[in-house]
C-alpha positions as CSV (number, residue, x, y, z in Angstrom):
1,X,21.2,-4.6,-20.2
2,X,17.7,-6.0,-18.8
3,X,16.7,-4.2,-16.2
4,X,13.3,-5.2,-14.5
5,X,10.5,-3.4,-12.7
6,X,10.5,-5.6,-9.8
7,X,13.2,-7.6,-8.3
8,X,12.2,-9.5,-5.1
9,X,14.1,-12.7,-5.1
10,X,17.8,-11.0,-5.4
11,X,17.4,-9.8,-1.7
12,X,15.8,-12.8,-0.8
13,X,19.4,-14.7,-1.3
14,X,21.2,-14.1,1.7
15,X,17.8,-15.1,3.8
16,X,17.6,-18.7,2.0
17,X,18.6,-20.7,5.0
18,X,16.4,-18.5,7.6
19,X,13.3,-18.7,5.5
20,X,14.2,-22.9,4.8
21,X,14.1,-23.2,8.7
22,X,11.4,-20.9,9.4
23,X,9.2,-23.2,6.8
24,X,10.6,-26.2,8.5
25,X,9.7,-25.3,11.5
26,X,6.2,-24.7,11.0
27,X,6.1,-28.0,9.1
28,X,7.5,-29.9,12.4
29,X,5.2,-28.0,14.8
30,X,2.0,-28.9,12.6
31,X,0.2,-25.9,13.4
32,X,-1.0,-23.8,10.5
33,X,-3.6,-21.1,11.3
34,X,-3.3,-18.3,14.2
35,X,-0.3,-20.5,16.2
36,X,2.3,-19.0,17.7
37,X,4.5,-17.0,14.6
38,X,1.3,-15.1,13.5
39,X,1.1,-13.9,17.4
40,X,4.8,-13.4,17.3
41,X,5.0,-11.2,14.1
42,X,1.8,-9.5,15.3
43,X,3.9,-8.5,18.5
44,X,6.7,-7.7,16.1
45,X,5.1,-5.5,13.7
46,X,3.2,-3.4,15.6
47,X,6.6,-2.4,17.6
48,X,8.4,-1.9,14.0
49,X,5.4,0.4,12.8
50,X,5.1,2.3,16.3
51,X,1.7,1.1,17.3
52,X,0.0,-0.9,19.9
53,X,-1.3,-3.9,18.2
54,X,-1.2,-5.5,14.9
55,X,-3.6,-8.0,13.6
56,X,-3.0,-10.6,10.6
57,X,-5.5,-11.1,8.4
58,X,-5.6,-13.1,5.1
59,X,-4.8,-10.2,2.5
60,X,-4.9,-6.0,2.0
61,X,-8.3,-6.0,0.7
62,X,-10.0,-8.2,3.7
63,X,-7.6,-6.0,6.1
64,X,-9.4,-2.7,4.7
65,X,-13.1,-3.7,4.7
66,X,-12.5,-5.8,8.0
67,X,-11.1,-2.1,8.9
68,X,-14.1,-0.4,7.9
69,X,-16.2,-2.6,9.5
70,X,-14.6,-2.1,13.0
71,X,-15.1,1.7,12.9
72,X,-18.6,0.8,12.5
73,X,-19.0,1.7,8.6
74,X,-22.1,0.6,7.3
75,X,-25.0,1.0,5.0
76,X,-26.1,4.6,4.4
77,X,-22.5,6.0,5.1
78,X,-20.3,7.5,2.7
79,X,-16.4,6.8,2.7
80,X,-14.0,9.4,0.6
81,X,-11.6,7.7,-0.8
82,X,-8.8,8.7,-3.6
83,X,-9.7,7.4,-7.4
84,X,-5.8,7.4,-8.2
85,X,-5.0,4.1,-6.8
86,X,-5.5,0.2,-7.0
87,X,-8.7,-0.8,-7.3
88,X,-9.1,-2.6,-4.4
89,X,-9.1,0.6,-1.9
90,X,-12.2,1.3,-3.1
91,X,-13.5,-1.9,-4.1
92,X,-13.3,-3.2,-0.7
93,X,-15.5,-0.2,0.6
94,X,-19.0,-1.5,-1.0
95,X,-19.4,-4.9,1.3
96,X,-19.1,-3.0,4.2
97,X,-22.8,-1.6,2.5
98,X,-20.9,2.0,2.4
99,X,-20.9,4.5,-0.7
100,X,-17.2,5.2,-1.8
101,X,-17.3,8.3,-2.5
102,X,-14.5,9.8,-4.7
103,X,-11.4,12.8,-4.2
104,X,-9.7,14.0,-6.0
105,X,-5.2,13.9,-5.4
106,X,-2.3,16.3,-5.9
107,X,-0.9,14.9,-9.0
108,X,2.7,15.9,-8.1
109,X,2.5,13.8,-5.1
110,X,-0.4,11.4,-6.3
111,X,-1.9,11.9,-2.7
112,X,-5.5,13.2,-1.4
113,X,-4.8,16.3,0.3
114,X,-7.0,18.1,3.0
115,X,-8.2,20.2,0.4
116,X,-9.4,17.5,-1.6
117,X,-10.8,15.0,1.0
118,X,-12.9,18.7,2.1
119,X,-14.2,19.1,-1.3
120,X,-16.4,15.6,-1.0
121,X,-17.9,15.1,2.5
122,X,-21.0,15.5,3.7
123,X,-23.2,14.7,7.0
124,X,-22.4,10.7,5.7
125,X,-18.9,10.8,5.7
126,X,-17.9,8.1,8.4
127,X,-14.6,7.7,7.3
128,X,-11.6,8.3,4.7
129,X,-9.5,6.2,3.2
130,X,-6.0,7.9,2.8
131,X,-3.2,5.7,0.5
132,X,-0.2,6.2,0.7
133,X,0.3,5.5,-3.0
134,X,3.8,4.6,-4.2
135,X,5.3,5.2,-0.8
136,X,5.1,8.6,-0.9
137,X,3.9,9.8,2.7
138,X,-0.3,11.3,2.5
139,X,-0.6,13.8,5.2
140,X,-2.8,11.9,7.6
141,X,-3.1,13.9,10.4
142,X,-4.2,17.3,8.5
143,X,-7.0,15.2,7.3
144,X,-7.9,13.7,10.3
145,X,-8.0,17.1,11.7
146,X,-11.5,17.1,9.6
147,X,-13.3,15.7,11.8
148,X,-13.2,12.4,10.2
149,X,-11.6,8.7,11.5
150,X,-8.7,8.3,8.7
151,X,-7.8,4.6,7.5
152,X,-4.7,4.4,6.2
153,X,-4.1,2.2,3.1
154,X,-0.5,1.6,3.9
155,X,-0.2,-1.4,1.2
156,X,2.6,0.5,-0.6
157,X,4.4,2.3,2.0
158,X,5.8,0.0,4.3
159,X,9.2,0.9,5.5
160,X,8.2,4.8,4.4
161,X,8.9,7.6,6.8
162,X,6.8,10.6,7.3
163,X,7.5,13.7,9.4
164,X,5.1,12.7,12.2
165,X,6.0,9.4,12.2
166,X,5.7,5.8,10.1
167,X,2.4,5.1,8.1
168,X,0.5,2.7,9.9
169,X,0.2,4.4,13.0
170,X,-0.8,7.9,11.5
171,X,-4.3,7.9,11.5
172,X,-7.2,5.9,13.7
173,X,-6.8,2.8,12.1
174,X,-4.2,1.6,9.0
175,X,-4.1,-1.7,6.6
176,X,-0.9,-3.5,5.0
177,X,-0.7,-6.1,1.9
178,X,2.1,-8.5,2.2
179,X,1.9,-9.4,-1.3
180,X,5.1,-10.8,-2.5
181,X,5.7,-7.7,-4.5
182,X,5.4,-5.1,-1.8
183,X,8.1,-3.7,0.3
184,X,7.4,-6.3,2.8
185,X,6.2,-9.3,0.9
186,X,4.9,-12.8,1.8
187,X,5.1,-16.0,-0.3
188,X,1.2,-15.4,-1.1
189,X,-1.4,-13.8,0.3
190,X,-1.4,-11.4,3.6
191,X,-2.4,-8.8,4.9
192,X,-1.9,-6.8,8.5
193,X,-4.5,-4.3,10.2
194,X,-2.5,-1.8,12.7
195,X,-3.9,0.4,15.5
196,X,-3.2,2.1,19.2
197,X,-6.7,1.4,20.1
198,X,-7.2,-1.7,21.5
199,X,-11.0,-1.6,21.3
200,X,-10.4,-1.3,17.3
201,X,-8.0,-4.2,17.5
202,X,-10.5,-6.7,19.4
203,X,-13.3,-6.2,17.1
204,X,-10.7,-6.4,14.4
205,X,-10.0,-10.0,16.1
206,X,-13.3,-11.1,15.7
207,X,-14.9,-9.8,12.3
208,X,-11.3,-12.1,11.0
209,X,-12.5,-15.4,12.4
210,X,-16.2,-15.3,11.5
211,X,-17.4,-13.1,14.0
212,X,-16.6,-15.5,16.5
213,X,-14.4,-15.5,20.0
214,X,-14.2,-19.0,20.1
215,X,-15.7,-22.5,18.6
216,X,-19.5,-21.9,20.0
217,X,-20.6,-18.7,19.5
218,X,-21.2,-15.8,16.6
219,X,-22.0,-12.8,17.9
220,X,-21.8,-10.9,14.0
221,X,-20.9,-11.9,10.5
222,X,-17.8,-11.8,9.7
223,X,-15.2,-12.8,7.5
224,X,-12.6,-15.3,7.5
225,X,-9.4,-13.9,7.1
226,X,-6.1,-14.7,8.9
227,X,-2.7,-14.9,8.2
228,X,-1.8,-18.4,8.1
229,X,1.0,-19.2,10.2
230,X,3.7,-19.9,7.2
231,X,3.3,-16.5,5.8
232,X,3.9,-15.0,9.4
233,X,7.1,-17.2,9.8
234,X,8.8,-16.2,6.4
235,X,7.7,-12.3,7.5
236,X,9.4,-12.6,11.0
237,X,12.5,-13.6,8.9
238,X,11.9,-10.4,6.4
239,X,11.0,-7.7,8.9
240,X,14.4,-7.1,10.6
241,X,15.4,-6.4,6.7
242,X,12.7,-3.8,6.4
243,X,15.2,-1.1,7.5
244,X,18.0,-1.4,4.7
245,X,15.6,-2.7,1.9
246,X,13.8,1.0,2.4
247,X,16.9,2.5,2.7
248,X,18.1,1.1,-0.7
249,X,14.8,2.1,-2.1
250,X,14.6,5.8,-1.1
251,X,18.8,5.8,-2.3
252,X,17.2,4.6,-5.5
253,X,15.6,7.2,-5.7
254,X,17.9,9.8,-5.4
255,X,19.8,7.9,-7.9
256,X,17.7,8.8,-10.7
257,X,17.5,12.5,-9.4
258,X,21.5,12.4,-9.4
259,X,21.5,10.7,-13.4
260,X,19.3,13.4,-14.7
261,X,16.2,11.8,-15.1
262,X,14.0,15.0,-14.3
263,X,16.0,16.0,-17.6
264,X,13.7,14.2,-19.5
265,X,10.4,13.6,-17.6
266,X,8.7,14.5,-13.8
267,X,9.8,13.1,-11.0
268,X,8.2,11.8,-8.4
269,X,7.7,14.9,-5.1
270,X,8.0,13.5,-1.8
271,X,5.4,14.9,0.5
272,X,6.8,17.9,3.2
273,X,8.9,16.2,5.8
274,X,8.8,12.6,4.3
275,X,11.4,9.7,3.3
276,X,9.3,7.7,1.2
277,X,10.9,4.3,0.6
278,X,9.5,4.0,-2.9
279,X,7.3,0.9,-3.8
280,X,7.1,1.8,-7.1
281,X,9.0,5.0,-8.7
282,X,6.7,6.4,-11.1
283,X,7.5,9.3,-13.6
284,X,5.3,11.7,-15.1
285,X,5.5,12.1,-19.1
286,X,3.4,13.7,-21.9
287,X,3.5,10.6,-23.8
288,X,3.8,7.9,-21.1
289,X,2.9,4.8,-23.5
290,X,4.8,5.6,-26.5
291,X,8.0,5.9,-23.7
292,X,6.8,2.7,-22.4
293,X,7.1,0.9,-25.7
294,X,10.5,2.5,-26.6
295,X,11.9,1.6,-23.0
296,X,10.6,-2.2,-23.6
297,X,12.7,-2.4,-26.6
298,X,15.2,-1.7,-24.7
299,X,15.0,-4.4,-22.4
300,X,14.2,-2.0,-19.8
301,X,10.6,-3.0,-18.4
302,X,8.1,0.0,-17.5
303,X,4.1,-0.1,-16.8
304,X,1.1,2.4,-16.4
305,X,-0.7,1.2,-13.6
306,X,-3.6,3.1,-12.9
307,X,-4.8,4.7,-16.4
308,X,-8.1,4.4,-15.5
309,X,-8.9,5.4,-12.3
310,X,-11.0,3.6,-10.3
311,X,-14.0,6.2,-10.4
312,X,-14.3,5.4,-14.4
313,X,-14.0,1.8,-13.9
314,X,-17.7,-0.4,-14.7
315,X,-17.6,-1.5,-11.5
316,X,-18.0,1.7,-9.4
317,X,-21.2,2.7,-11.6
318,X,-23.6,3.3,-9.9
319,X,-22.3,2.3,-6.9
320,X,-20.5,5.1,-5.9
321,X,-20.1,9.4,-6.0
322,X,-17.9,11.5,-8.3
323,X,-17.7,14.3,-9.5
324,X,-14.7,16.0,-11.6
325,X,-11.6,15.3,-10.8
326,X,-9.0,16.5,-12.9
327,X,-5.6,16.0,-10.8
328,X,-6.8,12.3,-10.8
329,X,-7.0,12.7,-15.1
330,X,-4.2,14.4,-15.3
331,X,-1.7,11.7,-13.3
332,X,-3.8,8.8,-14.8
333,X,-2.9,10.2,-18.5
334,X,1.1,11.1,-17.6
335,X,2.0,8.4,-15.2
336,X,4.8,5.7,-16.1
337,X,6.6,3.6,-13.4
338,X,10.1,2.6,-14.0
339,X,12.5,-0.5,-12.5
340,X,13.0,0.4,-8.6
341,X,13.3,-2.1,-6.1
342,X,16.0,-3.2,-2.9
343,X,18.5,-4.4,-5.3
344,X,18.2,-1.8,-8.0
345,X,21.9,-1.2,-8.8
346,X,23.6,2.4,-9.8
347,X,24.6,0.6,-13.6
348,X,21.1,0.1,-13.5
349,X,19.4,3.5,-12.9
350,X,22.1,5.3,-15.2
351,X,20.3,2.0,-18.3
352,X,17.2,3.4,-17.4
353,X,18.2,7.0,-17.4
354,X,20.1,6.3,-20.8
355,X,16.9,4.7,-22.4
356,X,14.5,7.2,-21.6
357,X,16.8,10.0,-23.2
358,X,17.6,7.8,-26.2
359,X,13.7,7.6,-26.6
360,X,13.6,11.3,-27.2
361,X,9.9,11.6,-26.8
């Protein structure tokens, strides 16, 4: 049996005729950037994450700096930010003229932790960025509690619960990709920046569309970045499905619990409190790539995604601040993800469970 990492057309199927309209329509009404689904799912997704207002924007990336930017960020501040996760949540820190600077994470949960965010900041600190990597839950409001404005990097996480509520509307300010791989996917590019403050959400408004409030007049430079009005109408069609597709992913993950995958490497922890619907379900292992090449002979597809954190990447030399960070090492040396998605089947999970002990690594 194949089994693949990602499956995002299967639950797609049943929606073929919704999304077919939905396209259709915005082909008939001939409008194609900020019309009348991006206000719609704006309305739509700030109710389904619990905050105030949403604004689209054109990906994750341009949602985090543009982020930044409206909490004032600039250069000579500092912004902590994890070094276990994608690239891009601190790669999109530097054009805001801001220092990442680098914590260290819990490598049982892969999350910055109070502790850890502490550790780093200094008189610059203007604000944190706090992932919720994999869809596991980051304790927000403890680090907040720092003193510090918290940006949530909620790219992996949508349809996640945590004990004090949904990511998104944890911390000051929170960012979304819509990428088609993510729990909540697009046909493209797209990206969503959520908050209660409507202050936040204004100048969020205007850094996306060039600084501008209208056709005459800049008042800043900006950036343009919206979510075009095709991606909005396929998410409108998506969202209500939010709900189960998280569902299946967190029963996923108990799957692989109930087939006795800890048997044979570490399983993810979920944070205190939280019901992480898992965007990807990643395994720790002392040999991570020699399992990986044994599980793709086996037609079961597995990846290492971040084994080299973003603080030893070239493009954060001398740029940014780190010191040693040795849970970061020691999940970037162990980590493996394995097939998880909305459609993952039972026969599937036990394939995967199967392969990994055949392996016997």
């Amino acid at each position: 049996m194949t089994v693949p990492l990602f499956d995002p057309l299967t639950p797609l199927a049943p929606l073929r005729e919704r999304l077919d309209a939905a396209v259709r329509g915005v082909l008939d009404d001939g409008r194609f950037i900020l019309g009348p689904n991006v206000e719609a799912f704006e309305r739509e997704f700030a109710a389904a994450i619990g905050t105030t207002e949403a604004v689209g924007v054109a990906n994750g990336t341009d949602a985090l700096t543009i982020a930044l930017r409206a909490l004032g960020v600039g250069p000579g501040d500092e912004v902590i930010v994890p070094s276990f996760t994608f690239f891009a949540s601190a790669g999109a820190i530097p054009p805001t003229g801001a220092t990442p600077v680098f914590c260290d994470i819990d490598p049982e949960t892969f999350l910055a932790t109070p502790e850890t965010v502490k550790a780093v900041m200094t008189p610059r600190t203007k604000a944190v960025v706090v992932v919720h990597l994999f869809g596991n839950v980051a304790p927000v409001r403890e680090i907040e509690a720092l003193g510090v404005p918290v940006v949530e990097d909620t790219a992996q996480a949508a349809g996640s619960i945590g004990p004090d509520g949904r990511p998104g509307a944890l911390g000051t300010i929170a960012t979304f990709s819509f990428y088609p791989s993510k729990n909540l996917g697009c046909f493209g590019d797209g990206g969503a920046v959520t908050t209660s403050d409507a202050q936040l959400a204004d100048r969020v408004r205007l850094l996306r569309a060039h600084g501008s409030r209208g056709p005459a007049g800049f008042e800043e430079v900006g950036w343009n970045s919206r979510l075009d009005e095709l991606q909005a109408a396929v998410l409108r069609v998506m969202l209500p499905e939010l709900p189960h597709w998280a569902a299946h992913r967190r029963l996923v993950g108990r799957w692989y619990a109930e087939a006795g995958l800890d048997e044979y490497c570490r399983l993810p922890v979920a944070t205190a409190g939280s019901e992480p619907a898992w965007h990807v379900f990643v395994v720790r292992h002392d040999r991570p790539d020699e399992l990986r090449d044994a599980l793709t002979q086996r037609g079961v597809e597995a990846r290492d995604y971040y084994r080299t954190p973003a603080h030893r990447q070239r493009a954060m030399q001398g740029i940014s601040i780190s010191g040693e960070l040795p849970g970061t090492d020691e999940a970037a040396r162990t980590h493996l993800a394995l097939p998880i998605s909305a459609a993952t089947t039972w026969e599937q999970v036990v394939e995967v469970t199967e392969a990994v002990r055949d392996a016997a690594i």
